[in-house]
C-alpha positions in Angstrom: 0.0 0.0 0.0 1.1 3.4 -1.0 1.2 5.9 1.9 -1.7 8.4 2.5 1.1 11.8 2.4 2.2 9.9 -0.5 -1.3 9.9 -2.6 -2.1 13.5 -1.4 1.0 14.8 -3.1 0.2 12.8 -6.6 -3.8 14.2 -5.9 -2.3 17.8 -5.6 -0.4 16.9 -8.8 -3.6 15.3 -10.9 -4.9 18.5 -9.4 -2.7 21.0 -10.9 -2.9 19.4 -14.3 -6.8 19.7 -13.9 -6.6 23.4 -14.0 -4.0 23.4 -16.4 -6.3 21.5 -18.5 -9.2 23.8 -18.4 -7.2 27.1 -19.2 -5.1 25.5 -22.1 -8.5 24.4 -23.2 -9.5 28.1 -23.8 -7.0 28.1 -27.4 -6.8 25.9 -29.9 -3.2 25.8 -30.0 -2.8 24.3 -26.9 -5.8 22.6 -26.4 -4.6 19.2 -28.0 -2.0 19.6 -25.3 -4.1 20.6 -22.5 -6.6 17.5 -23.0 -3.3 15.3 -22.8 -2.5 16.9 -19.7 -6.2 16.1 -18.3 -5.7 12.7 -19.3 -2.4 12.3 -17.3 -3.8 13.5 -14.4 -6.6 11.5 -14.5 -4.1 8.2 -15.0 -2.1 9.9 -12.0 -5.1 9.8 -10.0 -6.3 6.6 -10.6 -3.1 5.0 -10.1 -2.2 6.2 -6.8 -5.8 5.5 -5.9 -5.0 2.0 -6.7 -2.0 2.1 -4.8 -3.6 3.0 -1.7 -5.9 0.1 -0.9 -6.0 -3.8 -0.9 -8.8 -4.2 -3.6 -10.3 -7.1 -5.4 -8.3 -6.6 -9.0 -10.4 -9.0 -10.5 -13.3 -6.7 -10.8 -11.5 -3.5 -10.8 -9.6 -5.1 -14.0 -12.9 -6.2 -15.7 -14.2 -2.5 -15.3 -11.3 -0.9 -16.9 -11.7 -3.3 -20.0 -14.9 -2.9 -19.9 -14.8 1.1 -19.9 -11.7 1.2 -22.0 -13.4 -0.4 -25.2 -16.4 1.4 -24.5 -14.4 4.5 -25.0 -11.8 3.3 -27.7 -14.8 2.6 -29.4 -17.2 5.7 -29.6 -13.5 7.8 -29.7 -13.6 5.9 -33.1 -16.4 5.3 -34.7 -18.6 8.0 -33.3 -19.3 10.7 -36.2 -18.7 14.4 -35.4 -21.9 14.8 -36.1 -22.8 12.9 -33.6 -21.1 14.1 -31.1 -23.2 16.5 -29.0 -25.3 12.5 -29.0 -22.1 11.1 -27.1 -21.2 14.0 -24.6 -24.5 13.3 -23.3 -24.6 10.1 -22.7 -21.2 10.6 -21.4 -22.6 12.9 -18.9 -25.5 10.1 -18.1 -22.3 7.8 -17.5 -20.7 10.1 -14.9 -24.1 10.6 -13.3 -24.6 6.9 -12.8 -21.4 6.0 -11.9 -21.6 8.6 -8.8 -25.2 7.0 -7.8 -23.5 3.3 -8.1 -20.3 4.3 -5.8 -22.5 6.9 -3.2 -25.5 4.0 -2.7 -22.3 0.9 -2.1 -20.3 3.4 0.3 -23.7 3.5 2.1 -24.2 0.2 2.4 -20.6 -0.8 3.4 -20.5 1.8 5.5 -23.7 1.2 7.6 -22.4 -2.7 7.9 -19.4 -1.4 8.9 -21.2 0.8 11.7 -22.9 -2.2 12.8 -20.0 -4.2 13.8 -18.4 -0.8 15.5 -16.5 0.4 12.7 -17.3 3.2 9.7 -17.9 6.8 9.4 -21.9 7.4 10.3 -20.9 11.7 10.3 -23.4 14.2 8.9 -20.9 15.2 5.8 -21.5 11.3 4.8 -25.5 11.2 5.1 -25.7 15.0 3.4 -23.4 13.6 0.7 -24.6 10.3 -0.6 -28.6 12.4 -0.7 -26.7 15.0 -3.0 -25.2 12.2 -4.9 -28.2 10.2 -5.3 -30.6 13.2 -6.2 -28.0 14.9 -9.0 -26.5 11.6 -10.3 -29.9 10.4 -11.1 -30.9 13.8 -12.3 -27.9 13.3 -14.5 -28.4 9.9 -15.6 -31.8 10.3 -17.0 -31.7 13.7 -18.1 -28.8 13.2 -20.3 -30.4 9.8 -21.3 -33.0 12.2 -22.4 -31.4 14.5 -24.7 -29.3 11.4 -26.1 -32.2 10.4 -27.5 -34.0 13.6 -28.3 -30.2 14.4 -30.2 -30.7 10.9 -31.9 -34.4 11.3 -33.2 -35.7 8.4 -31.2 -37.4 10.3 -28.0 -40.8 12.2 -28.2 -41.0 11.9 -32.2 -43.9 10.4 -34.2 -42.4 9.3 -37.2 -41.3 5.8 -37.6 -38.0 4.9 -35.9 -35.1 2.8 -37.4 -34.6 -0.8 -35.9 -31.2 0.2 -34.0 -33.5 3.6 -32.5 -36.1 1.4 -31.7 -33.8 -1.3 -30.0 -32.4 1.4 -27.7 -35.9 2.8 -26.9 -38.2 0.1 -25.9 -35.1 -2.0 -24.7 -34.2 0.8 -21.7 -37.3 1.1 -21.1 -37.5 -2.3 -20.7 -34.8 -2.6 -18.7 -35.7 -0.1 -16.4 -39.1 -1.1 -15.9 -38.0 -4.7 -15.4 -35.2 -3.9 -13.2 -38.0 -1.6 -11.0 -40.4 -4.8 -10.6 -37.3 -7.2 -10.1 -35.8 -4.7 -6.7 -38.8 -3.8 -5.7 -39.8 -7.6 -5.3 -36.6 -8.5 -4.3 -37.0 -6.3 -1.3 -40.8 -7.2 0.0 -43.9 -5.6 -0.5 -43.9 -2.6 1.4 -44.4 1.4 1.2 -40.9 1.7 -0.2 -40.7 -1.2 -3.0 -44.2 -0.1 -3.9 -43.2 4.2 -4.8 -39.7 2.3 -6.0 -41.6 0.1 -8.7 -44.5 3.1 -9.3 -42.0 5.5 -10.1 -39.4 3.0 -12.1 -42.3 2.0 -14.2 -43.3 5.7 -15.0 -39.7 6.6 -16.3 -40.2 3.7 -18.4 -43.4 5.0 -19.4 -42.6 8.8 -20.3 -39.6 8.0 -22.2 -42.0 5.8 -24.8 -44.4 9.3 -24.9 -44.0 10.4 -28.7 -44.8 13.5 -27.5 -42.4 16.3 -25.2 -45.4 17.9 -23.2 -48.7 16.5 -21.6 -51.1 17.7 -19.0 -49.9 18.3 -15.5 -46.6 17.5 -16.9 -45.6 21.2 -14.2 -47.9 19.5 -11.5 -45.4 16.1 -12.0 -42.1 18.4 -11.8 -43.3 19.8 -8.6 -44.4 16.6 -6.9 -41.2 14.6 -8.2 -38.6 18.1 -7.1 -41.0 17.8 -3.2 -40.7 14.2 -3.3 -36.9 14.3 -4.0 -36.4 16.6 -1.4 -38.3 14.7 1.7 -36.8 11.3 0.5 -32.9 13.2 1.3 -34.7 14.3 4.3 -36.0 11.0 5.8 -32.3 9.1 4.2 -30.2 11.6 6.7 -32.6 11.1 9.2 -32.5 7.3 8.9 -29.1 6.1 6.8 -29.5 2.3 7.9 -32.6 2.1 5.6 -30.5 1.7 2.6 -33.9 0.9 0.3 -34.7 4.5 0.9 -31.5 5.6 -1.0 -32.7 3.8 -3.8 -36.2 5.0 -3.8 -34.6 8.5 -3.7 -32.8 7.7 -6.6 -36.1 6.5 -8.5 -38.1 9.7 -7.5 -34.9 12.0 -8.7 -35.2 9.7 -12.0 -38.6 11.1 -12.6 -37.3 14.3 -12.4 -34.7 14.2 -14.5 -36.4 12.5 -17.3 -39.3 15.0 -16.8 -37.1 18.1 -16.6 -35.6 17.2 -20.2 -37.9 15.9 -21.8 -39.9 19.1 -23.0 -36.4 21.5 -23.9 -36.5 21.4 -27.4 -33.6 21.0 -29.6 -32.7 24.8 -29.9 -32.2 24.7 -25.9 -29.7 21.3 -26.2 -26.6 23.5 -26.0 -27.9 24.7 -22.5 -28.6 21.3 -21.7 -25.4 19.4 -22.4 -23.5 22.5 -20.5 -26.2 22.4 -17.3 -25.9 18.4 -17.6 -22.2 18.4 -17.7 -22.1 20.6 -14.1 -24.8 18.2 -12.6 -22.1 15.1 -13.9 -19.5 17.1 -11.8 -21.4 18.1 -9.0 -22.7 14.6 -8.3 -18.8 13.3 -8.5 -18.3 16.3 -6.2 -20.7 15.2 -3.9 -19.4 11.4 -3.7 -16.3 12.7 -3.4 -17.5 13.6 0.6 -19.1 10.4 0.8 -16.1 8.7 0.0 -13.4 10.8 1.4 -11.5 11.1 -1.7 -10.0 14.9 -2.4 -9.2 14.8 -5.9 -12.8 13.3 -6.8 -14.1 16.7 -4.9 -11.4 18.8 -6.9 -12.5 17.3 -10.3 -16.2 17.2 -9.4 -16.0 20.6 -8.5 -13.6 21.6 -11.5 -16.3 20.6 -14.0 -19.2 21.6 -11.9 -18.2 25.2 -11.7 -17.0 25.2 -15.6 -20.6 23.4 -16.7 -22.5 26.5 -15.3 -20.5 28.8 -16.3 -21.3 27.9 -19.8 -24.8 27.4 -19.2 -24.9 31.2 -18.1 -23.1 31.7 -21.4 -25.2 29.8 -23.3 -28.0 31.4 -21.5 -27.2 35.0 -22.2 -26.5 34.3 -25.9 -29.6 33.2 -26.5 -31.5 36.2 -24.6 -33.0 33.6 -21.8 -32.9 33.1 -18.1 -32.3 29.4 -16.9 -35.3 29.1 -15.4 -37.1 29.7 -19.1 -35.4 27.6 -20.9 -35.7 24.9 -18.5 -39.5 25.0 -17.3 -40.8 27.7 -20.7 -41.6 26.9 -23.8 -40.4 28.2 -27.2 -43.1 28.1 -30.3 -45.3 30.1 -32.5 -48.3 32.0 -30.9 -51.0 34.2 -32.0 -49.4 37.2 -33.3 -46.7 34.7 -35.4 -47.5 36.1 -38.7 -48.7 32.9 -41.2 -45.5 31.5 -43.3 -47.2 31.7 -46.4 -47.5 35.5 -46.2 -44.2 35.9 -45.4 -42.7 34.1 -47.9 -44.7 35.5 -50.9 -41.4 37.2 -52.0 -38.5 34.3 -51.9 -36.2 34.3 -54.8 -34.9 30.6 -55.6 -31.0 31.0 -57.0 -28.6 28.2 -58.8 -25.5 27.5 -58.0 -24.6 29.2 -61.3 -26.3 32.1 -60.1 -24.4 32.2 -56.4 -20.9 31.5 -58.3 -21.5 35.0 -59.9 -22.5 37.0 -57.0 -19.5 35.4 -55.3 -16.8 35.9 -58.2 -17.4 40.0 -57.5 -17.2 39.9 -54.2 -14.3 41.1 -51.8 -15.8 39.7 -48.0 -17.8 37.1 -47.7 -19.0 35.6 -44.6 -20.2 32.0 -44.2 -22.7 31.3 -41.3 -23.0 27.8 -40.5 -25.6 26.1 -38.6 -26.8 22.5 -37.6 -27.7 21.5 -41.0 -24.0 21.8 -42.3 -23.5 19.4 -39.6 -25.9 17.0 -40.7 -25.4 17.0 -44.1 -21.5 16.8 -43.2 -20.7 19.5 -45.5 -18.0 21.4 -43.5 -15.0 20.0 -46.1 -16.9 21.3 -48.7 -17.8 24.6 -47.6 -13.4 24.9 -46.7 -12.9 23.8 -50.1 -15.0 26.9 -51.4 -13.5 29.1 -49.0 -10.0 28.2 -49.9 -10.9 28.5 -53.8 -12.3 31.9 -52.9 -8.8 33.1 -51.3 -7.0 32.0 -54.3 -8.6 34.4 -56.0 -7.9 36.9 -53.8 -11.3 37.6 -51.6 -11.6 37.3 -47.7 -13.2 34.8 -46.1 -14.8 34.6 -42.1 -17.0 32.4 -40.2 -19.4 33.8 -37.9 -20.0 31.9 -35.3 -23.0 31.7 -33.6 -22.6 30.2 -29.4 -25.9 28.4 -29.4 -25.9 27.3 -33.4 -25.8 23.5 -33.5 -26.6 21.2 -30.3 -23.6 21.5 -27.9 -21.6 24.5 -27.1 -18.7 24.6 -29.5 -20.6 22.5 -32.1 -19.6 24.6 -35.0 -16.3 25.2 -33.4 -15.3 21.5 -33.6 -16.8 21.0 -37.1 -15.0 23.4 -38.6 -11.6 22.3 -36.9 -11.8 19.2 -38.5 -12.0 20.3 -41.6 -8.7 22.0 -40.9 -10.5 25.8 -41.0 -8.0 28.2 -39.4 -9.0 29.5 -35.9 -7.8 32.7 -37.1 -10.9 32.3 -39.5 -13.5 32.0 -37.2 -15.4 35.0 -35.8 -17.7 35.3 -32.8 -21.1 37.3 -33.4 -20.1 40.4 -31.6 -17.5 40.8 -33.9 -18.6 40.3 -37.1 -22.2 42.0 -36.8 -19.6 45.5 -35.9 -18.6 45.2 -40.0 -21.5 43.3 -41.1 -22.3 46.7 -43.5 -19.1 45.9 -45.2 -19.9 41.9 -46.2 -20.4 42.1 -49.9 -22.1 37.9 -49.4 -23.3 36.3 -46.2 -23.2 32.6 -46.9 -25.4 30.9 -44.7 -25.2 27.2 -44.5 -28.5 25.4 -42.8 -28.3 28.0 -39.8 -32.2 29.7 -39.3 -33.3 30.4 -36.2 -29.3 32.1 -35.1 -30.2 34.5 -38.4 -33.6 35.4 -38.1 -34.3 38.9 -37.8 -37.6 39.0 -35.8 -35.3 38.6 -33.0 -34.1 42.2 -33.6 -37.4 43.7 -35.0 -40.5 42.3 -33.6 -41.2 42.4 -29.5 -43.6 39.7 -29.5 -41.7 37.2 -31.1 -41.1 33.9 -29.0 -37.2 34.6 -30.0 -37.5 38.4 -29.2 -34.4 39.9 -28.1 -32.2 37.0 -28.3 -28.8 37.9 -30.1 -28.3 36.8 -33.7 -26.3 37.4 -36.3 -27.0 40.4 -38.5 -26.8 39.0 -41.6 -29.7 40.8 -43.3 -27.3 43.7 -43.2 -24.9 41.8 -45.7 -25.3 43.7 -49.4 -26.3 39.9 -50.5 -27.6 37.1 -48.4 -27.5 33.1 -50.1 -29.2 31.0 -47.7 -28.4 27.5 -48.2 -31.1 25.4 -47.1 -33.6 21.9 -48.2 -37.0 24.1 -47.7 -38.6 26.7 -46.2 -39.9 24.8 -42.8 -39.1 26.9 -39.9 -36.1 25.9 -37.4 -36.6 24.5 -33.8 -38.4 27.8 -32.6 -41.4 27.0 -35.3 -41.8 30.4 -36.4 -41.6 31.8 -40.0 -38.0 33.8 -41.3 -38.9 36.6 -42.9 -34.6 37.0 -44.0 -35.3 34.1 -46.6 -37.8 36.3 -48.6 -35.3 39.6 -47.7 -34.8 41.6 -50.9 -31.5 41.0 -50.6 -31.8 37.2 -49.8 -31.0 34.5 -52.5 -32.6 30.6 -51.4 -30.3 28.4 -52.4 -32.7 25.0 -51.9 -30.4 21.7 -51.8 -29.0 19.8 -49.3 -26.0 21.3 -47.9 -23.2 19.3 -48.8 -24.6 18.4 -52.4 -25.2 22.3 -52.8 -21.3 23.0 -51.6 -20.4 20.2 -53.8 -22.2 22.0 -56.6 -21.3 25.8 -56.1 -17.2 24.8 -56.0 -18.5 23.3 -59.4 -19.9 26.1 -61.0 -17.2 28.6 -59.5 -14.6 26.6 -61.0 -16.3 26.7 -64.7 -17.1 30.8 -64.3 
């Protein structure tokens, strides 16, 4: 065994390259080497961990093989495109793992008490309630917008087999492993709210649709019931069923606090769902007495909402909207038909002109570059477009796409120079001086009802001016609203030319035609 001053020191070490890893994060030049020096510490960590106890390496070996291929694999085969998919269910994993460690340490702890031994202190009891509230919360929230990323949760259209396998089979599984606990454990107050509220997780995540009646009344009871379950664990820690009836209840919550964001919120929601991941390691971190758990738990706490205040103020919207309002058309959203009386419909031909005489141009992108996996294309363009002398920028919307950094990431993997890419503040100061404003399946980040109309359900909310541009192409498959529902009055913009095509076929095409004019 490795001595305790020993394992403090390497902590303090994993510690140190923590912080180093957040702040080197903040570049792209040394952000390769800042998630290397994250990793280390994390490999220093669980080393000396190792080191410090007499363990049974049998399972401890099986979980790392285990986790190791899980991650090997997603790190590659997972899709950019799917990535905002992956940090959430990453999140769910962290979540779950700090439910799992908080509800053993209970359970070894209050055997341990019983033969005269263990820690029964008030940090323990407080702690493993935190951790089974926020690492449920966590597990089926980001469970949640896994599948509302994936197009399997709260749709109505018909699913693929491998989206259908993953939604009726965890609901299955939870539903099955509620009735097989709650059995297991006798018939009683406990196993019967255990198995009630196992079964309605299943049971909301099959809804095909994101709001029903008293859907508000079910927040409140599940939040209450959350709360008094903590309550009556601290009160009475030996009544380890309890812990996992609080974790069922919190489950409820979570699944019902996610499941009616819509997809224009999901950047909010992987960054709030990412601090409740580090909060709840945070908070096992107490219950198991380990410092550098509490360090990095509280490392990505803090960071998580810190972004979600970003997040939040980018799009014009307190946390407390975005998690509990709604975002849609209402009355005064004026009919789309109306509004687009006046759309022009351009070829790529016809875009390869406007962009041979121009001098700036300014490509927006949005989520449907992502999904059409058109951000190679859209470099090649640029880069044929600096041949020939012209400037090109990116403006970069925070919330465009469905994880903070979405476009960011994109766009470094098609080798785009940082240098390149522009934050909205800064671009919308010269946006009088754009000659185009290529925007590539970005809508709602672009609409100017934001700026112009007080009773829009996006009023207020920052966006790039691109209506300002001397010419706007919009690149785009049709004229259905984005995930606000309201109409864009900038597609049928006098100065707006639709470009309707999918987005990589229509990047494909448009090099095409600018390399024949």
């Amino acid at each position: 065994m490795l001595d305790q001053n020993i394992v403090n020191i390497v902590y303090l070490i994993a510690a140190v390259f923590f912080i180093l890893d957040l702040k080197m994060l903040a570049h792209p030049r040394t952000a390769v080497r800042g998630n290397q020096l994250g990793a280390l510490g994390m490999v220093l960590a669980i080393v000396a961990t190792l080191a410090s106890g007499k363990w049974d390496w049998t399972y401890i070996i099986l979980g790392i093989g285990i986790g190791s291929f899980i991650g090997a694999v997603a790190a590659l085969k997972v899709k950019m495109t799917s990535m905002p998919e992956m940090v959430g269910l990453f999140n769910g994993f962290g979540g779950a793992a700090s439910v799992l460690v908080a509800g053993s340490a209970l359970v070894a702890t209050f055997n341990a008490v019983g033969a005269g031994l263990g820690d029964n202190s008030m940090q323990m009891k407080v702690a493993t309630v935190l951790s089974g509230i926020i690492g449920s919360v966590t597990f089926f929230g980001s469970y949640v917008a896994f599948g509302k990323l994936g197009e399997f949760l709260c749709v109505k259209w018909k699913l693929h087999t491998w989206q259908k396998v993953i939604k009726y089979g965890f609901s299955l599984a939870v539903a099955g492993g509620g009735v097989w606990y709650g059995l297991s454990i006798g018939i009683n107050r406990l196993s019967i709210a255990f198995m009630a509220s196992m079964l309605l997780i299943a049971g909301l995540l099959l809804l095909k649709k994101d709001r029903f009646p008293g859907m508000d009344l079910l927040k409140g009871l599940s939040a209450v019931g959350s709360v008094a379950l903590g309550v009556m664990l601290v009160l009475d820690p030996s009544n380890t069923a309890l812990f996992w009836v609080l974790v069922a209840v919190a489950g409820v919550l979570g699944v019902i606090l996610t499941v009616s964001i819509g997809g224009a919120d999901m950047p909010v929601v992987i960054a709030l769902l990412n601090s409740y991941s580090g909060l709840a390691a945070a908070a096992t971190g107490f219950v198991i007495n380990n410092t550098v758990l509490i360090i990095a738990g509280s490392l990505v706490g803090a960071s998580g909402i810190i972004l979600t205040k970003i997040m939040c103020k980018a799009m014009n919207r307190s946390l407390t909207n975005v998690l509990f309002g709604t975002m849609g058309p209402t009355a005064d959203t004026p009919d789309a038909d109306e509004v687009y009386k006046t759309v022009k419909s351009a070829s790529a031909d016809e875009v390869a002109m406007t962009l041979e005489v121009a001098q700036r141009v300014l490509i927006v992108p949005g989520y449907g570059l992502a999904v059409a996996q058109a951000q190679h294309a859209v470099r090649d363009i640029a880069s044929f477009l600096e041949a020939k002398g012209i400037t090109v920028e990116y403006g970069i919307h925070p919330v465009a796409g469905r994880m903070p950094g979405h476009m960011n990431v994109l766009l470094a993997e098609a080798d785009v120079p940082y240098d390149q890419l522009k934050e909205m503040d800064e671009v919308n100061a010269t946006m009088d001086q754009v000659d185009v404003a290529l925007v590539v399946g970005a809508n709602d980040v672009v609409n100017p009802v934001a700026r112009t109309d007080p009773k829009s359900p996006i009023a207020g909310m920052p966006i790039i001016d691109v209506d300002k541009a001397r010419t706007v192409v919009v690149v785009k498959r049709s004229l259905s609203p984005g995930f606000a529902g309201i109409p864009n009055p900038l597609f049928a913009a006098d100065n707006t030319l639709m470009f309707f095509s999918d987005g990589k076929k229509a990047m494909l095409e448009l090099l095409t035609a600018l390399k024949e004019t």
